[in-house]
C-alpha positions as CSV (number, residue, x, y, z in Angstrom):
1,X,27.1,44.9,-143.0
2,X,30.0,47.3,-144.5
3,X,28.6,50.8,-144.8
4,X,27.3,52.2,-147.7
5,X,29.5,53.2,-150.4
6,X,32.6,52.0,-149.0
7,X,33.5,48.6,-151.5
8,X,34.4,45.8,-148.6
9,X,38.2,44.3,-148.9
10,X,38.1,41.1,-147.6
11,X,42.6,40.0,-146.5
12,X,41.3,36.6,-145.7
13,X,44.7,35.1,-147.9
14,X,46.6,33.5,-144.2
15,X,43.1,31.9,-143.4
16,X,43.0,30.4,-146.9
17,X,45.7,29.1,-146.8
18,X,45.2,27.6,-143.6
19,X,42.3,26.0,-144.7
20,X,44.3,24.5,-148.0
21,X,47.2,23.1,-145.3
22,X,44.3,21.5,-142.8
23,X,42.7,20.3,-146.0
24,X,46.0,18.0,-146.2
25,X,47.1,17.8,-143.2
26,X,44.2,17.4,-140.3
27,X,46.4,17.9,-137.5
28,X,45.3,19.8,-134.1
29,X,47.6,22.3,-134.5
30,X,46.4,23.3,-138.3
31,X,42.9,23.5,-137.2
32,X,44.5,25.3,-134.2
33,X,45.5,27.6,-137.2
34,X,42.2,28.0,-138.5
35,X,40.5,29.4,-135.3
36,X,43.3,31.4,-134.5
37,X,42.9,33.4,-138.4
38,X,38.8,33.4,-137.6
39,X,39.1,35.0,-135.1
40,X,39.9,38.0,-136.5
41,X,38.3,37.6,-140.0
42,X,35.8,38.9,-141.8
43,X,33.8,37.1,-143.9
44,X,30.4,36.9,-146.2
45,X,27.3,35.1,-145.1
46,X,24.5,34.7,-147.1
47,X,21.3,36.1,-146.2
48,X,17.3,36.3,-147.3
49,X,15.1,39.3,-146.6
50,X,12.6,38.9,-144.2
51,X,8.4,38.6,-145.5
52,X,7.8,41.9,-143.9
53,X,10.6,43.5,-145.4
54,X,9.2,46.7,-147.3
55,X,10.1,45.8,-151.1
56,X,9.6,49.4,-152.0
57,X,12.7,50.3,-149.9
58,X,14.4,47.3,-150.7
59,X,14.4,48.1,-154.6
60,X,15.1,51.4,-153.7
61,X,18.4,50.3,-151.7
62,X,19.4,47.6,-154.8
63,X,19.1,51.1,-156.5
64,X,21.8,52.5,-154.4
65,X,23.6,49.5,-154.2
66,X,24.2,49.5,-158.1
67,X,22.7,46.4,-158.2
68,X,25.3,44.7,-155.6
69,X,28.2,46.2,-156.5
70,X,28.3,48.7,-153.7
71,X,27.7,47.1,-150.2
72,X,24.4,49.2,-148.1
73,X,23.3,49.3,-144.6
74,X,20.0,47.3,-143.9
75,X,18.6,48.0,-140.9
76,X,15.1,46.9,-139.2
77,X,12.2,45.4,-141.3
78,X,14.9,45.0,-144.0
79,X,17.9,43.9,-142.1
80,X,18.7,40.0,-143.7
81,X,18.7,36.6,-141.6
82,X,21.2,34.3,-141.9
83,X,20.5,31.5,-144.8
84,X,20.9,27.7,-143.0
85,X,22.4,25.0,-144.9
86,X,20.7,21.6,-144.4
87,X,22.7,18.2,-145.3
88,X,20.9,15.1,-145.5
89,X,21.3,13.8,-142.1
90,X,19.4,16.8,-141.2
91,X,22.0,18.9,-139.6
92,X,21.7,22.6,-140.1
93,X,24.5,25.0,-140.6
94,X,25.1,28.5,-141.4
95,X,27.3,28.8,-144.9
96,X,30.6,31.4,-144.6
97,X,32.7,32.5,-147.2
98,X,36.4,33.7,-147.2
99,X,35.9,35.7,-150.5
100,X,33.8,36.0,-153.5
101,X,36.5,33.6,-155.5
102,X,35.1,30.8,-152.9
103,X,31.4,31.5,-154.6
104,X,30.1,29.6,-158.1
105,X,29.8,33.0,-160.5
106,X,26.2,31.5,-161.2
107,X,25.6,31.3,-157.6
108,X,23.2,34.3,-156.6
109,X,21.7,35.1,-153.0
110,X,18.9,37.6,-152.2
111,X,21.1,39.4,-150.1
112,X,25.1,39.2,-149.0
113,X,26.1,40.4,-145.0
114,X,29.7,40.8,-144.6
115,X,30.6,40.7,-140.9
116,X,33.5,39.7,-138.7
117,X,33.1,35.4,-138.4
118,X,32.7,36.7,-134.3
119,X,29.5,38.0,-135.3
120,X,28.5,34.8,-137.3
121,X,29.8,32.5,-134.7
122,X,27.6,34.2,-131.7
123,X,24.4,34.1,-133.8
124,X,25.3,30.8,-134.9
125,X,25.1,29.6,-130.9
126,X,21.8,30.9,-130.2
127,X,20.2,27.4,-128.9
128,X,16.3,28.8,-131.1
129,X,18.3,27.9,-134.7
130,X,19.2,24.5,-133.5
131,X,22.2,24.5,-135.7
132,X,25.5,21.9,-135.8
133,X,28.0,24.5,-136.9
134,X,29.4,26.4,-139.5
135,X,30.5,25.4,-142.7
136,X,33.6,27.6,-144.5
137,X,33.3,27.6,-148.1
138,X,30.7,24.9,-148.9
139,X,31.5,25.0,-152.8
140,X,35.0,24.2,-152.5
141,X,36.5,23.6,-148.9
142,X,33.2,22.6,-147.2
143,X,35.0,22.2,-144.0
144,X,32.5,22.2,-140.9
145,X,33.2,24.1,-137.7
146,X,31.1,22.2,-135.1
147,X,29.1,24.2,-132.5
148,X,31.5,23.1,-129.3
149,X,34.7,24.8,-131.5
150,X,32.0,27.9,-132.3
151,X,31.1,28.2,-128.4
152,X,34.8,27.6,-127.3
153,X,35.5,30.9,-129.4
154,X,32.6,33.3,-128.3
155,X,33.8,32.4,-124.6
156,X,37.3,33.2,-125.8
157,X,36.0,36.3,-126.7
158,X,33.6,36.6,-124.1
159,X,32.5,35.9,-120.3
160,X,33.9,32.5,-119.6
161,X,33.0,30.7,-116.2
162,X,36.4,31.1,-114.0
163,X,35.6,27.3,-113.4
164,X,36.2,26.6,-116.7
165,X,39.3,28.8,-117.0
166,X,40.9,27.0,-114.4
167,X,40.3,24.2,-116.3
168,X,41.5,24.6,-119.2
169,X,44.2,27.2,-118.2
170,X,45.2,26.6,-114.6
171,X,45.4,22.9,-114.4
172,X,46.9,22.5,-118.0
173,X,49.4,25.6,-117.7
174,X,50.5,23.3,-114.3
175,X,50.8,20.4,-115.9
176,X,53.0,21.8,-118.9
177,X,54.9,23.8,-117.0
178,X,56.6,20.6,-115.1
179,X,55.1,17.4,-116.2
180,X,57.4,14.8,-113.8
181,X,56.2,17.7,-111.0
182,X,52.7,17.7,-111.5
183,X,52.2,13.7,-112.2
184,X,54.3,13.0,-108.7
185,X,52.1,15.8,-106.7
186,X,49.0,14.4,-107.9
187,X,49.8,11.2,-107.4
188,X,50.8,11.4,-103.7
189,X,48.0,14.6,-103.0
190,X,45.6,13.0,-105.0
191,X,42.1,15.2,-104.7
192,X,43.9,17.6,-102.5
193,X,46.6,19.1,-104.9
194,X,43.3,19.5,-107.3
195,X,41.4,21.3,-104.4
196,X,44.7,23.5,-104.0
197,X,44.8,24.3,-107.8
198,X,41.4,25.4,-108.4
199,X,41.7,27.5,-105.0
200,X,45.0,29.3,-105.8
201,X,43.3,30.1,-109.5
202,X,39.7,31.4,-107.8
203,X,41.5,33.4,-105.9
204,X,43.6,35.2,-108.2
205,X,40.3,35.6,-111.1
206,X,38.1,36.5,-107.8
207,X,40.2,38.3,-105.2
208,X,40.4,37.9,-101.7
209,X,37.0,38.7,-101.1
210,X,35.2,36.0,-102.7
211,X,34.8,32.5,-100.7
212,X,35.9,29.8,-102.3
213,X,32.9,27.6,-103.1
214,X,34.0,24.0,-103.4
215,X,35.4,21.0,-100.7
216,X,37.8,18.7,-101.9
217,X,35.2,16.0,-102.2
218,X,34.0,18.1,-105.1
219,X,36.8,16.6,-107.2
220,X,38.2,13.5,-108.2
221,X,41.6,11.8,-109.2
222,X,42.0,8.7,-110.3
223,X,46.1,7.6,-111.2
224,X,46.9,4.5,-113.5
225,X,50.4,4.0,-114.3
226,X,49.9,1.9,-117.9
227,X,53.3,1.5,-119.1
228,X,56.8,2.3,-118.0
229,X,55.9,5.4,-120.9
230,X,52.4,6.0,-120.1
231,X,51.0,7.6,-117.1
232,X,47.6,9.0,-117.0
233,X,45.8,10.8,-114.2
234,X,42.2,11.8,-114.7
235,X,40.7,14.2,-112.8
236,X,36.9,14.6,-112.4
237,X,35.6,18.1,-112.6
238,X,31.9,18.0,-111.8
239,X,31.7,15.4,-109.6
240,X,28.0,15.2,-108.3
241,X,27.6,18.2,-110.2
242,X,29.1,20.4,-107.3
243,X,31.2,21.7,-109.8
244,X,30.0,24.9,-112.1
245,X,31.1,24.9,-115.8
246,X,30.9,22.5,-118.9
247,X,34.5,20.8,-118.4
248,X,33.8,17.3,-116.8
249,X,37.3,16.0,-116.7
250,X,40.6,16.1,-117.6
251,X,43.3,13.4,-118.8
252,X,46.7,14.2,-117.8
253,X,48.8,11.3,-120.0
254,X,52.6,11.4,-119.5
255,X,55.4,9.3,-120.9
256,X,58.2,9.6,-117.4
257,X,60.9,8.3,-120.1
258,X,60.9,11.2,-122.8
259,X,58.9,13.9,-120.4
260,X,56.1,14.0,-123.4
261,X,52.8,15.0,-122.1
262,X,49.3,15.2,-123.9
263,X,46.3,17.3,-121.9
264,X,42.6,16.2,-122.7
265,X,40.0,17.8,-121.6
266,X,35.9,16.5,-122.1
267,X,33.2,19.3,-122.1
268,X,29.6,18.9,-122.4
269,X,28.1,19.3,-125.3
270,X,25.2,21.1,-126.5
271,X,21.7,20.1,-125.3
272,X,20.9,16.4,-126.4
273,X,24.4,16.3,-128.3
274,X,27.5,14.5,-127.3
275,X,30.4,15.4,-124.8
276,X,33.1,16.9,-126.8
277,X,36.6,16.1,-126.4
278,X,39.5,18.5,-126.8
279,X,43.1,19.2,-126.1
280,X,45.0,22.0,-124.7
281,X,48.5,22.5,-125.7
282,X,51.8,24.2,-123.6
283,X,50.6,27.6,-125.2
284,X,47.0,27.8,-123.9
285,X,45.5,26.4,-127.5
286,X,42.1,24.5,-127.0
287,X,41.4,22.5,-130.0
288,X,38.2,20.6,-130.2
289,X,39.1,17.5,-131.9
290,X,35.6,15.7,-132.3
291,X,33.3,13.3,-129.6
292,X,34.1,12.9,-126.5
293,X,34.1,8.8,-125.5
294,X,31.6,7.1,-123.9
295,X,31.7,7.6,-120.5
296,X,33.5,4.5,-118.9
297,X,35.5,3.8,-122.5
298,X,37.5,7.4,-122.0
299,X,40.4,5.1,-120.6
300,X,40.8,2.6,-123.7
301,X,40.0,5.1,-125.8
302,X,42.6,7.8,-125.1
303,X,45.5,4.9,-124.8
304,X,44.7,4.6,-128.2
305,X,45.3,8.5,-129.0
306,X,48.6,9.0,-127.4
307,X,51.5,8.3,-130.3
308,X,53.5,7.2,-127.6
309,X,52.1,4.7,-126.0
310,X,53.2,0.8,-126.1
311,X,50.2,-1.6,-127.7
């Protein structure tokens, strides 16, 4: 909430307008965009008062508050919960808005939080709400923010397991960093260059004074050589479970004749949801791009993704 007196200036213009190019161009990197300007933006949520709010205060505050035009401080038995959005398949969301131009002018909530989309995104994960994301603008954008982009965020910006660091930041920054290099050592090392990785990157997030946890049976590498310009290596995570963290696998897909490279990573998704896939790019971006496949189609269906690839 902004505090009271002070009229809150929302400078959301660079998200807006990456919302308006995603809108017409759904690439990874625009949504990649999108995160990036959310993650330091502050938006507007609306809000209801609780039933034990005390109205006398309440009306007292709207007093102060010059009947909305000047944001106040709600605190306690008057301090506003989130208003969820339900579509008609059920799912629930949180609504967000980038401005007060984003808002019908006959569109009126009980109450209006403003708040950094940090804040929205880490109440938006509690697991009580049971919620599929966030939706951005429902009157005009309506684009959705799914719960596994929303979590990848608040571990951004929070603890993250070192497991799933290496994951997504060790074995990918390898691979980018020399594609023909990492695709020849994993193909002759196999399991045991993985084993390597993930040791060298514990060591450095833990220190020399932490044991590393894992065998080399904990991991798995399996290397199919499609095309003479596709090579993929997948690399189980989690096999038997031995492995801590919500990355599964990882699908290192290389073209030897042009030196392209695609990284995919699956995660698992929120309880009694779908794996999520994503990709990480050369700079460390990790873009959820929707579900995950079935497990034993991941194969087919990432051929399929890579532009690249001969049919």
């Amino acid at each position: 909430m902004a505090d009271q007196g002070k009229e809150p200036v929302l400078h959301n213009e660079a998200l807006e307008e990456a919302i308006k190019v995603f809108k017409g161009d759904q690439s990874n990197e625009n949504l990649a965009k999108i995160m990036m300007q959310l993650e330091r933006a502050t938006v507007m949520q609306p809000a209801m008062l609780p039933k034990e709010a005390d109205m006398q205060k309440v009306q007292s505050l709207i007093e102060k508050s010059q009947g909305g035009k000047v944001p106040v401080k709600l605190t306690g038995q008057t301090q506003p919960r989130p208003i969820i959005l339900k579509n008609d398949k059920g799912d629930q969301f949180f609504a967000v808005f980038t401005s007060q131009s984003q808002m019908p002018a006959d569109q009126k909530y009980p109450a209006m939080m403003f708040l950094p989309f940090k804040a929205c995104s880490q109440m938006a994960a509690r697991e009580e709400l049971k919620l599929t994301g966030v939706v951005l603008n429902p009157f005009t954008d309506n684009l959705v923010i799914h719960k596994a982009a929303l979590d990848m965020l608040n571990k951004k910006n929070g603890q993250i397991l070192t497991e799933d660091k290496i994951a997504r930041d060790g074995l990918s920054g390898n691979f980018y960093q020399d594609r023909q290099g990492f695709m020849e050592k994993i193909g002759k090392e196999k399991e045991g260059y993985v084993f390597d990785c993930y040791r060298e990157a514990y060591k450095k997030e833990k220190g020399d004074q932490t044991p590393f946890p894992y065998r080399q049976e904990d991991f798995g590498v399996i290397i199919l050589n499609i095309s003479d310009t596709l090579h993929m290596a997948r690399i189980g995570l989690a096999e038997g479970g031995a492995v801590k963290g919500v990355c599964l696998c990882a699908f290192c897909c290389y073209n030897p004749q042009t030196d392209e490279g695609i990284y995919y990573l699956i995660q698992r998704g929120p309880q009694k949801q779908r794996n999520r896939l994503l990709t990480v790019d050369g700079q460390g971006t990790c873009t959820d791009i929707g579900e995950a496949p079935e497990e034993g189609s991941e194969l087919y269906e990432l051929m399929g993704r890579v532009p690249w690839a001969e049919q």
